[in-house]
C-alpha atoms as one frame of an Amber mdcrd trajectory, in Angstrom:
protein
 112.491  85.043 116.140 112.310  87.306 112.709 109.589  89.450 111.036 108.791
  93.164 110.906 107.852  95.883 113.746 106.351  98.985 112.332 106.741 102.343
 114.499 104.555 105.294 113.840 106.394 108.184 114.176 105.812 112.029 115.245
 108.873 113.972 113.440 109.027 117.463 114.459 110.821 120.509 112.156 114.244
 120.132 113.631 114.280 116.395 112.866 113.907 114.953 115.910 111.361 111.848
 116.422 109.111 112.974 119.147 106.998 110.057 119.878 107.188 106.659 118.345
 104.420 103.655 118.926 104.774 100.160 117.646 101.492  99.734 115.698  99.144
  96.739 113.855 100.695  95.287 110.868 103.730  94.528 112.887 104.290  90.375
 112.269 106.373  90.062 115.538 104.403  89.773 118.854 107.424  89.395 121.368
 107.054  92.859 123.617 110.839  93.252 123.562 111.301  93.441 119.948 108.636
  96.134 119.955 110.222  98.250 122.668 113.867  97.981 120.563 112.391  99.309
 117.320 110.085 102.191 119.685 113.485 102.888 121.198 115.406 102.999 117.843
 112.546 105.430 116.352 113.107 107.895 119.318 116.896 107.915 118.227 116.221
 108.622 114.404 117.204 112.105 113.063 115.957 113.625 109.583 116.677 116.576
 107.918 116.033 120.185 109.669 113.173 122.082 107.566 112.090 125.142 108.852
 109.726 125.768 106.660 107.727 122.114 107.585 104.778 121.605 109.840 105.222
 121.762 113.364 104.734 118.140 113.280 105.254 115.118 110.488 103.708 111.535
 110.765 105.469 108.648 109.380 106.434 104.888 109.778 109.250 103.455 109.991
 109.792  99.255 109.501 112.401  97.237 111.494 113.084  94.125 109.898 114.287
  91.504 112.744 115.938  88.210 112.036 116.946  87.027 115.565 119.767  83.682
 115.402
């Protein structure tokens, strides 16, 4: 299976990805491919800014090409 999973993302100002949800515009429908990327968001790290919002929203696309 291949095609894209797109994870909104909650980013706080240390970096770390608070809460991540696979959301519409993804092109892959198989539930485990969704909970990989989800899982892979939560792992993410960005920069530390102290001077950011409590809280950042973002996406982030997986590209999958399973052989």
């Amino acid at each position: 299976e291949s095609g894209t999973v797109i994870v909104k993302i909650w980013v706080d100002n240390y970096g770390n990805v608070q809460k991540a949800l696979p959301v519409s515009g993804s092109t892959v429908t198989n539930r485990e491919l969704w909970e990989a990327a989800r899982k892979a968001a939560l792992e993410t790290h960005f920069n530390i800014e102290g001077n950011a919002p409590q809280f950042q929203e973002g996406t982030i696309t997986y590209y999958f090409n399973l052989k």
